[in-house]
TORZA-509881 format. One line per 3 residues: number of its first residue (from 0); their letters; for each residue y, x, z of C-alpha. Coordinates in steps of 0.02 Angstrom, whole numbers, plus 50000, padded with zeros to 5 digits. Layout:
! TORZA-509881
NUM> a> Y X Z  ...
***
This chain:
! TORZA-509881
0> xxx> 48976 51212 49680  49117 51129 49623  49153 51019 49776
3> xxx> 49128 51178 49889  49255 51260 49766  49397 51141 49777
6> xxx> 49360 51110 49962  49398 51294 50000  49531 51278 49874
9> xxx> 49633 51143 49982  49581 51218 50148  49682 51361 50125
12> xxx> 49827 51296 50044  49836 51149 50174  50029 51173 50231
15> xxx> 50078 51129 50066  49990 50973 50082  50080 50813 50165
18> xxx> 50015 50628 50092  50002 50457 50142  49832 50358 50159
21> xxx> 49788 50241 50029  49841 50093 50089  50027 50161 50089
24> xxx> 50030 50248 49927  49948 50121 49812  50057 49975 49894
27> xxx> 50114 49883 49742  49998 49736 49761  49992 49739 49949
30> xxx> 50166 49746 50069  50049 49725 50223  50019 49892 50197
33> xxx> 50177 49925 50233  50232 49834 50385  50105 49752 50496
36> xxx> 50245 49572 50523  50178 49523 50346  50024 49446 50413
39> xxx> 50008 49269 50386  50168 49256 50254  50065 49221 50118
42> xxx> 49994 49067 50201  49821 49033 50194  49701 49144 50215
45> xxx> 49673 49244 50059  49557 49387 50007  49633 49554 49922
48> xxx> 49505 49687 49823  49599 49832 49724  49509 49976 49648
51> xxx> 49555 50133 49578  49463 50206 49418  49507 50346 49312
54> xxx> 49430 50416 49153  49377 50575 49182  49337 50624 48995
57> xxx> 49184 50485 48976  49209 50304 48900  49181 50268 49064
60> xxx> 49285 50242 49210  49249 50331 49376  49293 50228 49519
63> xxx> 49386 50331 49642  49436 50198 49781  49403 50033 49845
66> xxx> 49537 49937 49961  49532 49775 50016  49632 49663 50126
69> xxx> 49632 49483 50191  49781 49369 50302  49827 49213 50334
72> xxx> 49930 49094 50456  49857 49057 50634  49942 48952 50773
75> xxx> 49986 48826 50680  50093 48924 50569  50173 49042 50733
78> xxx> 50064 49187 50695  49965 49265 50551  49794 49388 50568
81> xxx> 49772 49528 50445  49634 49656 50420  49640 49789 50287
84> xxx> 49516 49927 50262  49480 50056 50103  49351 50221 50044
87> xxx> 49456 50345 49930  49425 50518 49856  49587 50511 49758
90> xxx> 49597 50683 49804  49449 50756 49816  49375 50751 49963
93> xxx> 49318 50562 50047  49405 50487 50176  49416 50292 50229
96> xxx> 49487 50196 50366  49505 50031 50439  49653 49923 50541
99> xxx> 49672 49748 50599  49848 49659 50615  49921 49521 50703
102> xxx> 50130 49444 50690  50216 49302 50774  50329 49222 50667
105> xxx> 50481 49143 50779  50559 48996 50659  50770 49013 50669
108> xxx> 50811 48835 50632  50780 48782 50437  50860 48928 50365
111> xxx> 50754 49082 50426  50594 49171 50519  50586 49317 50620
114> xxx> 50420 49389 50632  50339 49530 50757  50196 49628 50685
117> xxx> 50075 49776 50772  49940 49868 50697  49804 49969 50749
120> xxx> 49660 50044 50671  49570 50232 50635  49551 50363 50476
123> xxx> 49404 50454 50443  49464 50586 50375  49419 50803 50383
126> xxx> 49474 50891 50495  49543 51087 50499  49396 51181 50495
129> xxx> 49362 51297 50356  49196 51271 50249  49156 51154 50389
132> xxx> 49157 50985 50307  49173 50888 50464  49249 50747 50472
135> xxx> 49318 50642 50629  49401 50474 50675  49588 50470 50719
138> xxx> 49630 50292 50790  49819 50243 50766  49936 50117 50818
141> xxx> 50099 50040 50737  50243 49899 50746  50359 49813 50613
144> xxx> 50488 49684 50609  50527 49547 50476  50635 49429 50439
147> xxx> 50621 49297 50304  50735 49175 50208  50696 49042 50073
150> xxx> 50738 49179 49931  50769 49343 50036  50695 49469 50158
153> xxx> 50727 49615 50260  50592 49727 50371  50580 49886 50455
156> xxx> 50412 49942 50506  50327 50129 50576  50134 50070 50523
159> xxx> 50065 50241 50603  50176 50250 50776  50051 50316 50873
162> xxx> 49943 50445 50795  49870 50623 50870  49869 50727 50718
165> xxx> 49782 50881 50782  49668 50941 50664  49689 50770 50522
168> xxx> 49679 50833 50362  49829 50762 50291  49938 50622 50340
171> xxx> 50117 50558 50379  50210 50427 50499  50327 50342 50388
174> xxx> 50467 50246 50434  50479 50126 50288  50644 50002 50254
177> xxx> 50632 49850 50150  50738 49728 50051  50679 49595 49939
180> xxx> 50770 49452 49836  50715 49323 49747  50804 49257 49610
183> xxx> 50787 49126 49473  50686 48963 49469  50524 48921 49563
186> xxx> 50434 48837 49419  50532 48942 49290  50578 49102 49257
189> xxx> 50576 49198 49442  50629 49357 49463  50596 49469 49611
192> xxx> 50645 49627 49678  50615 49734 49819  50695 49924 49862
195> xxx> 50597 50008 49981  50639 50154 50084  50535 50294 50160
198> xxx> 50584 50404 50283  50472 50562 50337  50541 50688 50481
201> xxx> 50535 50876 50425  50460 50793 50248  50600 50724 50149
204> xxx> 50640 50515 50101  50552 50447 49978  50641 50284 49864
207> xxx> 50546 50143 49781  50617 49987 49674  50490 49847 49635
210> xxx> 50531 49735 49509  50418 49561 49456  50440 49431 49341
213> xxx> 50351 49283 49335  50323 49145 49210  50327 48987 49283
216> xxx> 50181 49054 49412  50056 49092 49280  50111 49248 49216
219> xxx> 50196 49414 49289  50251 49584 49205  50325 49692 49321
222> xxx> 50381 49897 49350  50360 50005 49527  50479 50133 49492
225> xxx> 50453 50295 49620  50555 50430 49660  50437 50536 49805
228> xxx> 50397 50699 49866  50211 50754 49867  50180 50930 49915
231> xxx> 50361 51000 49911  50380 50923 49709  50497 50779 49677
234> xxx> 50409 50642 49570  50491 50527 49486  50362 50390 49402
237> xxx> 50367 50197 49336  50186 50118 49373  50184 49958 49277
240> xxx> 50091 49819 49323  50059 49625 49258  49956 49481 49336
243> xxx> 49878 49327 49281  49836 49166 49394  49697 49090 49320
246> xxx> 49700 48944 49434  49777 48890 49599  49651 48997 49707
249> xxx> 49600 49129 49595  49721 49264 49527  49688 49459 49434
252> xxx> 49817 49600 49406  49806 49769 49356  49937 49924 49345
255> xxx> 49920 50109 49304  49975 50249 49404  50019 50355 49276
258> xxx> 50070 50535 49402  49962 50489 49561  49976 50637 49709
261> xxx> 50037 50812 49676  49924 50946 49778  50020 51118 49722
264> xxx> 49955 51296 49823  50083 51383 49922  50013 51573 49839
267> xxx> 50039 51509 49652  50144 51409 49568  50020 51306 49471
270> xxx> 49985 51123 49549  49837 51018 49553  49861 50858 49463
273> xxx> 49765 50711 49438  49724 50599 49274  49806 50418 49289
276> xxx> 49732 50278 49396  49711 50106 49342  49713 49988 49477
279> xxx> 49613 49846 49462  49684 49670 49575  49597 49529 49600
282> xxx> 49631 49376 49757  49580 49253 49804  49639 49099 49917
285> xxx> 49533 48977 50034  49590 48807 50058  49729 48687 50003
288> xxx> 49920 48763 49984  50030 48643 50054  50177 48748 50062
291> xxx> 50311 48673 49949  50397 48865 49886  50327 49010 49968
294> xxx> 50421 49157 49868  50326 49314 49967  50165 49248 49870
297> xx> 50243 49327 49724  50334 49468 49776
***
């Protein structure tokens, strides 16, 4: 009853609803989300989990989403393969979807790379029809652009380009900017930072500032400050986050989420509003890293 309830309850309050998938909103262990010309700049192939729990008024948590995510270099090092796919009922209702990945990465001489990145995929999300519950799959298409120095990066990416959005529940096609630096020693004390952002026709821009500091590669404590929009309300939020790598393959993080998405009804002015999420990280890398400094494995 209380599913049917809070179905009916979203249903007809859906213009006030506009939100990301997942794999954009919860993006602070995972850029590929982001922009597609990513794949492959970790270097080897690696694999991502990160779950969502909340506590819902029990000792225990309730897990709420599952994401995961794997890429690595191909080619030789001119191209890099990603796949990404995740299950959520953050809000409510189940959805899930799936995309693949693939970027050529064009070396400028020894200071730079330009990369090329497309994605395509499917959600599996509801669809508009009252007290139906139906759900349907809305296959999607997208493009980014990278480009890479030793300590520095800038990309532009639109991850959802291509997207019929008759009848999808909720969604967005975000046209996301990024800047990162990398400062400080590689062994040392490195310090990274990366302003990010999001622009949404007829929605509004949304602003985010990551900011990571690691311990000569061991440790990391680091802040996601947001500034978004989620159903007409400005949000302003820090989600902190640390990480630990507990050997050269194997590595853990977790942050919380402390003001996750907004869902307020265009007939009151009350809002629906979620507890906090705790994201659990874990990854892990296959084979040997012969890089000598990769910087985006930290970023």
């Amino acid at each position: 009853m209380k599913k049917i309830s809070f179905l009916f309850f979203i249903l007809i309050n859906i213009n006030g609803l506009q939100a990301q998938t997942l794999l954009e909103d919860q993006f602070q262990f995972n850029f590929l989300a982001l922009n597609p010309a990513f794949s492959g700049k970790t270097g080897r192939f690696n694999l991502n989990a990160m779950l969502g729990n909340q506590f819902n008024g029990t000792p225990r948590p309730q897990q709420i989403y599952q994401l995961f995510s794997t890429d690595g270099v191909i080619q030789d090092g001119k191209g890099g393969l990603a796949l990404q796919a995740y299950n959520s009922n953050i809000v409510g209702f189940n959805n899930s979807g799936v995309k693949v990945a693939y970027a050529y990465h064009y070396q400028i001489g020894d200071l730079a790379t330009l990369s090329i990145g497309i994605d395509a995929g499917f959600k599996y999300q509801p669809v508009l029809v009252t007290g139906s519950g139906l759900k349907q799959i809305y296959p999607y298409a997208g493009l980014g652009g990278l480009m890479t120095a030793k300590k520095f990066f800038i990309g532009f990416s639109k991850p959802a380009t291509l997207l019929n959005e008759d009848g999808l529940f909720y969604s967005k096609k975000p046209f996301y900017s990024m800047l990162g630096v990398s400062l400080g020693a590689y062994e040392g004390t490195m310090l990274n930072l990366t302003i990010i952002r999001e622009s949404n026709k007829n929605i509004g821009n949304n602003h985010y500032l990551n900011a990571k500091a690691w311990f000569e590669r061991k440790y990391a404590l680091g802040i996601s400050y947001r500034n978004e929009k989620s159903s007409g309300i400005t949000v302003n939020k820090v989600v902190p986050m640390a990480e630990i790598q507990f050997s050269n393959p194997l590595r853990m993080g977790l942050s919380y989420d402390p003001k996750p998405p907004v869902f307020r009804s265009n007939s009151q002015s009350g809002a629906f509003r979620q507890r906090g999420i705790f994201q659990l990280f874990f990854r892990y890398e296959f084979g040997e890293d012969t890089s000598d400094e990769n910087r985006m494995k930290y970023f």
